[in-house]
N, C-alpha and C positions, 0 to 999 in steps of 0.2 A: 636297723644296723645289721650288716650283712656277718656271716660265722666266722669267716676270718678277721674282724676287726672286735666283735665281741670276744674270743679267745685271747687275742693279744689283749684285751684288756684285763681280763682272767691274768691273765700273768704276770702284769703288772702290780694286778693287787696281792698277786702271791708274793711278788717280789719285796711290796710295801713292806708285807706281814713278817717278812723275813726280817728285814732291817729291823722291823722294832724289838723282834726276838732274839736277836743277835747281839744285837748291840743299841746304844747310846747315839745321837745326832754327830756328834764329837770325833765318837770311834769311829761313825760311817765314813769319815773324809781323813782317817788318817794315811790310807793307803796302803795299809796294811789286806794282805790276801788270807781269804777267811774261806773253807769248802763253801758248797753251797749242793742241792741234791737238785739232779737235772731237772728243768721245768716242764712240764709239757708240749707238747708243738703241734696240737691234732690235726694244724693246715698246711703243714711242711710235708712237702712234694720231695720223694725219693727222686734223686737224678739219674740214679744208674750209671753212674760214671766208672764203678769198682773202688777200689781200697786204695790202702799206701803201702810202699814195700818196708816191709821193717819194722812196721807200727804194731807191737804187743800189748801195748796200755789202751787199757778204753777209753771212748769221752769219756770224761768227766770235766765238773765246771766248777769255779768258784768267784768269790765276786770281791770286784777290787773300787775302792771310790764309790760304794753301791751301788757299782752296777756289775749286772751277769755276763757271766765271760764262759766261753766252751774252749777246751783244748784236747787234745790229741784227736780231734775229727778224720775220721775215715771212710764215712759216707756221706755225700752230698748230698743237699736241699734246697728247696725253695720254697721260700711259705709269700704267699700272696697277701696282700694288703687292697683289698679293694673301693674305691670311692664308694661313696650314696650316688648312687645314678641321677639325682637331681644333680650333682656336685659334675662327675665325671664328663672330661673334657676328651678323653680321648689317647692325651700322654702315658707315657709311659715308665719307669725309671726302675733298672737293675739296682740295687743297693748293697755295697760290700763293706762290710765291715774289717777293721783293720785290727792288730794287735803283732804284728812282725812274722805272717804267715807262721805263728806256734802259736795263737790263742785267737778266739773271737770275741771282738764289742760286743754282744750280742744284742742289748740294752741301748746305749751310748750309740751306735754308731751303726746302728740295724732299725733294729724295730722302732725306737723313737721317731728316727727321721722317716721311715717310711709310714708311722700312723699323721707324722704331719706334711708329707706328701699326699697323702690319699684325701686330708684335711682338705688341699687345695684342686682336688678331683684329678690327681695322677693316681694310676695304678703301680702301687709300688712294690717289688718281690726283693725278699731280705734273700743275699747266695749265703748261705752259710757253707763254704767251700772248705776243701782238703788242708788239711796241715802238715808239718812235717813236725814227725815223733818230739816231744817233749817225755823227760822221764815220769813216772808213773807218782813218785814221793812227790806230796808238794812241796816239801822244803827243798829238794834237788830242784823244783821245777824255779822256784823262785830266784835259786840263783844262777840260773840260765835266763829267766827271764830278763833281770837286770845282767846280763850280759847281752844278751838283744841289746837292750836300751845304748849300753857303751857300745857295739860296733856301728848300733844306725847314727849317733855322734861322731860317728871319725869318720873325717871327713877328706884325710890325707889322700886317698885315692879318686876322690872328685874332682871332675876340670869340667873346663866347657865343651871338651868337645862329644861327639857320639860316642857313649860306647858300645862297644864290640859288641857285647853280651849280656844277656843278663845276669846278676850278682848272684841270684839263687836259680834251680832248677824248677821252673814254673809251670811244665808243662802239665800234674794233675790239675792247678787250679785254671789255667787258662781252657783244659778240657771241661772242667765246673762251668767257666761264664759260657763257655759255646754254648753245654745243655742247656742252662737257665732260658740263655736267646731263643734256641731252639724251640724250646717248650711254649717260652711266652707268643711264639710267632707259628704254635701250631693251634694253641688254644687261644689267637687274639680273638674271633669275634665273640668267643665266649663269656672273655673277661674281657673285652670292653677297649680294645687296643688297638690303635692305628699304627700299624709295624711301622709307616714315616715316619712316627714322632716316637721313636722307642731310642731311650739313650744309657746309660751308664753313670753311678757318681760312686765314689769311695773315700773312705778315711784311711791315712798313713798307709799299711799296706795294702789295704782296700785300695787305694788311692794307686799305688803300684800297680795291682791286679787291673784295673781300669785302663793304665798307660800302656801296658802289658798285653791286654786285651786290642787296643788298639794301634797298636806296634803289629802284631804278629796272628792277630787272629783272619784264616783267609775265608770264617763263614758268618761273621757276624758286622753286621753293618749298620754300625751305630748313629742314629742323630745328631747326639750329642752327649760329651762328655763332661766330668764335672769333677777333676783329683780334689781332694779336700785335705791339707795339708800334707801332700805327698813331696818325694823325689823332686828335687829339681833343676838334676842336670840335661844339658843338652842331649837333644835324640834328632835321630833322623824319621822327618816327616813322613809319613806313606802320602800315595796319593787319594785323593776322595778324603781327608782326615775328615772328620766333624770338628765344628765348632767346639771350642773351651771354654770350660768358663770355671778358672783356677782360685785358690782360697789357702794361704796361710800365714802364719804371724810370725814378727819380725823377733821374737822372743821364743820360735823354735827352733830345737836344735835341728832339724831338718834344715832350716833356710839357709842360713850361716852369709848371709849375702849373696846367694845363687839366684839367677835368673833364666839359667840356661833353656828349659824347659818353654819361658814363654819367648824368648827370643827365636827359638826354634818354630814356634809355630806361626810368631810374627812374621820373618822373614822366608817363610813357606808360603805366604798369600793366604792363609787360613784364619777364619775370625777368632779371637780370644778376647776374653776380657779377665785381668788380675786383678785379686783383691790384697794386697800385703798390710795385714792392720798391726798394729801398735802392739798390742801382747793380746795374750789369748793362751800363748805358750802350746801346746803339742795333747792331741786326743779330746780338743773343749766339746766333740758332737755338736747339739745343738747350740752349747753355748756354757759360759761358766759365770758366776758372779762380775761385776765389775771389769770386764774385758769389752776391748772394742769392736771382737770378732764374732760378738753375738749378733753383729745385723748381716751376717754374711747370708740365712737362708730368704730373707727378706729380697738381698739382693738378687740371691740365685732365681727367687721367683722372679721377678720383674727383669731379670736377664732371659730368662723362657719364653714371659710374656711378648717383651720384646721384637724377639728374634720367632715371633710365630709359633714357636714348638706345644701353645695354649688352647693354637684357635683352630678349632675342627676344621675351618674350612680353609684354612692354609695351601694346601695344595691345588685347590679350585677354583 
């Protein structure tokens, strides 16, 4: 087992050891936000991107639904997840994690899926990318958090059609996934990567940074993309888009009925495939109890499979 997958497992068990010190099975799933002391990250790659403007509060992380969360980030990273060379195929996959660009899954919607990506011999790098300032108190922070939560619900200024601009000002993070590409496409032969088969997926804002990414990014040219309960109003297609292959439930407040997003790539001539499941509701990662959106990564691998993006010899 290669240094980067043995540490992420370190941290995990840190993380176990936390829970059971912390709290009860019970308290874990109330949702209640609890500190937690930063974890280690010995295989996280400085991006060199610079800072945020404004940003006075340090990281700091606490953990919500037990799992680890980082907020007020101001230096970018990438920590690699690398297959068993018997396993690895070749792919690739950016991994972002979401929390309403002011916190990171870090747990939920990073590391997990990327140690069950590298499972299936993808090379997966968690961006743990820039934030914008959240205040320094947690109980301030909490209740801006759940203010996040009520503006990504209102829904009164979504239509179908293109919009204009983007809602927030993205450009530290969309400079974060350049570096990430960057890196990954200066040290592929090292780590094992075929830059054809290098693509992108994300959660909620993660999911945005991805769409984001691939709206407006003019150095990064992705395989393929994968929002995982994101955004889903209409955009204007670029040319060259990659392949989709979209994921969220009919029980998020995200959806609300919106289709826009794949109607847009339908009627572009670009391949997508949607998965809209039953509930699941909003941040399930890999998956939550009794939801139907737990076979979405099942899918997304045999959507990979598929569509070539598995088989090394793809392009030959």
């Amino acid at each position: 087992m290669n240094q980067a997958r043995i540490a992420t497992l370190s941290s995990v068990l840190i993380f176990a050891t936390l829970a059971l010190v912390f709290s009860t099975s019970a308290i874990a799933q109330d949702g209640t936000i609890y500190p937690l002391e930063a974890p280690d990250e010995p295989n996280a790659i400085p991006l060199g991107t610079g800072g945020v403007e404004e940003q006075d509060a340090p990281e700091t992380w606490f953990r919500q639904w037990g799992d680890p969360m980082a907020r007020n980030i101001s230096k970018a990273t990438l920590t690699p997840f690398l297959p068993e060379s018997d396993k690895a195929n070749g792919a690739a996959v950016i991994v972002a994690p979401g929390g309403g660009f002011r916190w990171l899954s870090m747990g939920n919607e990073g590391w997990e899926v990327a140690e069950a990506l590298a499972d299936q011999g993808i090379a997966a790098f968690v961006l743990k990318y820039r934030l914008h300032p959240t205040p320094e108190s947690l109980d301030d922070f909490r209740e801006s958090m759940n203010r996040t939560f009520d503006d990504a619900a209102d829904t009164s200024s979504q239509d179908e059609g293109p919009p204009s601009r983007p809602r927030r000002d993205l450009s530290n993070q969309l400079e974060d996934a350049e570096a990430a590409y960057d890196l990954i496409v200066e040290r592929s032969k090292e780590w094992g990567v075929d830059t054809d088969r290098l693509g992108m997926i994300g959660f909620s804002a993660g999911a945005g940074l991805t769409m984001h990414s691939t709206l407006n990014s003019e150095s990064m040219e992705l395989a393929f993309i994968g929002p995982i309960y994101g955004g889903m109003g209409a955009v204007e297609v670029p040319k060259n888009a990659p392949p989709m292959f979209n994921v969220i439930a009919a029980d998020d407040f995200l959806f609300n009925g919106k289709f826009g997003i794949i109607k847009s790539w339908y009627e572009a001539g670009v391949p997508v495939e949607f998965h809209l499941y039953q509930n699941g509701g909003h941040g399930f990662g890999l998956g939550n109890p009794d939801r139907t959106s737990n076979r979405w990564f099942e899918a997304f691998m045999h959507w990979l499979e598929v569509n070539d993006f598995l088989n090394a010899n793809s392009e030959e």
